[in-house]
N, C-alpha and C positions, 0 to 999 in steps of 0.2 A: 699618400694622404696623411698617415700619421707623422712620418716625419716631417713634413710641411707643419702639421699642428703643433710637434716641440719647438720651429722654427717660430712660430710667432710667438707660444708661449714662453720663450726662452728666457726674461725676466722673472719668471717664476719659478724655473728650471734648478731642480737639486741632481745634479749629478753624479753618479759611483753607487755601489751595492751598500758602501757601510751610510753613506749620511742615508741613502733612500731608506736602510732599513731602520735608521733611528727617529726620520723623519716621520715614519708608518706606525712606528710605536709610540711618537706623542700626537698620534691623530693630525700631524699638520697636510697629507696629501692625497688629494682631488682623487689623481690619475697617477698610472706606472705604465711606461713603456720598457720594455726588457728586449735584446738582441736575441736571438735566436743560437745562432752561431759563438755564444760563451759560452765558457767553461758552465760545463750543465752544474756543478755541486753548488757554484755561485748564485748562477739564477733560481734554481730549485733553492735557495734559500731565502732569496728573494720572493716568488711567488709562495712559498710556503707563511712569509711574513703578511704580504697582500690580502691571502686568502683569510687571516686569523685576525687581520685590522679591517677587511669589509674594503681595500680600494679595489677597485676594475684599474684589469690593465693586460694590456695589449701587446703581443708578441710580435717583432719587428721583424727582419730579415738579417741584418747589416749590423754589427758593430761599426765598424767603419763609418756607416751612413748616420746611424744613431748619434758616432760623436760629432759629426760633419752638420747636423740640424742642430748640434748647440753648441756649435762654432767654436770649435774647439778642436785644436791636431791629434788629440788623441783617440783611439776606439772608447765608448762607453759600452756596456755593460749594459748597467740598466738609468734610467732617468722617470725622475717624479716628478709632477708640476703639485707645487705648492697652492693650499687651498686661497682663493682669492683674498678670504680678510685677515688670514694671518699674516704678520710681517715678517 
């Protein structure tokens, strides 16, 4: 279900640990999906970021899968969907 929802969000879609964490620090995002299966020091800096800007966000299973819902060859990490009225 979640990776279906980065699939259709995917215009929105900020991809990788550093834009997500700089996008979390100027309040631009919604939502955070994080893989499960990375490197933990990454994601744990990640959610450590999430937790202290107030986004919800959801632990996936798949790198793999995660990059694969935003159409893209490569594994992600983590992915943000950008809040609706920001550009």
């Amino acid at each position: 279900m979640s990776y279906h929802k980065v699939t259709q969000l995917q215009s929105r879609a900020i991809i990788g640990t550093k834009q997500t964490i700089k996008a979390m620090n100027n309040g631009e995002v919604s939502e955070l999906f994080i893989a499960e299966d990375a490197d933990k020091q990454v994601t744990l800096k990640v959610i450590q970021s999430a937790k202290q800007s107030g986004v919800p966000y959801t632990m996936l299973h798949s790198k793999k899968q995660l990059g694969k819902a935003c159409n893209i060859e490569v594994d992600a990490t983590a992915v943000a969907i950008r809040k609706e009225n920001i550009e």
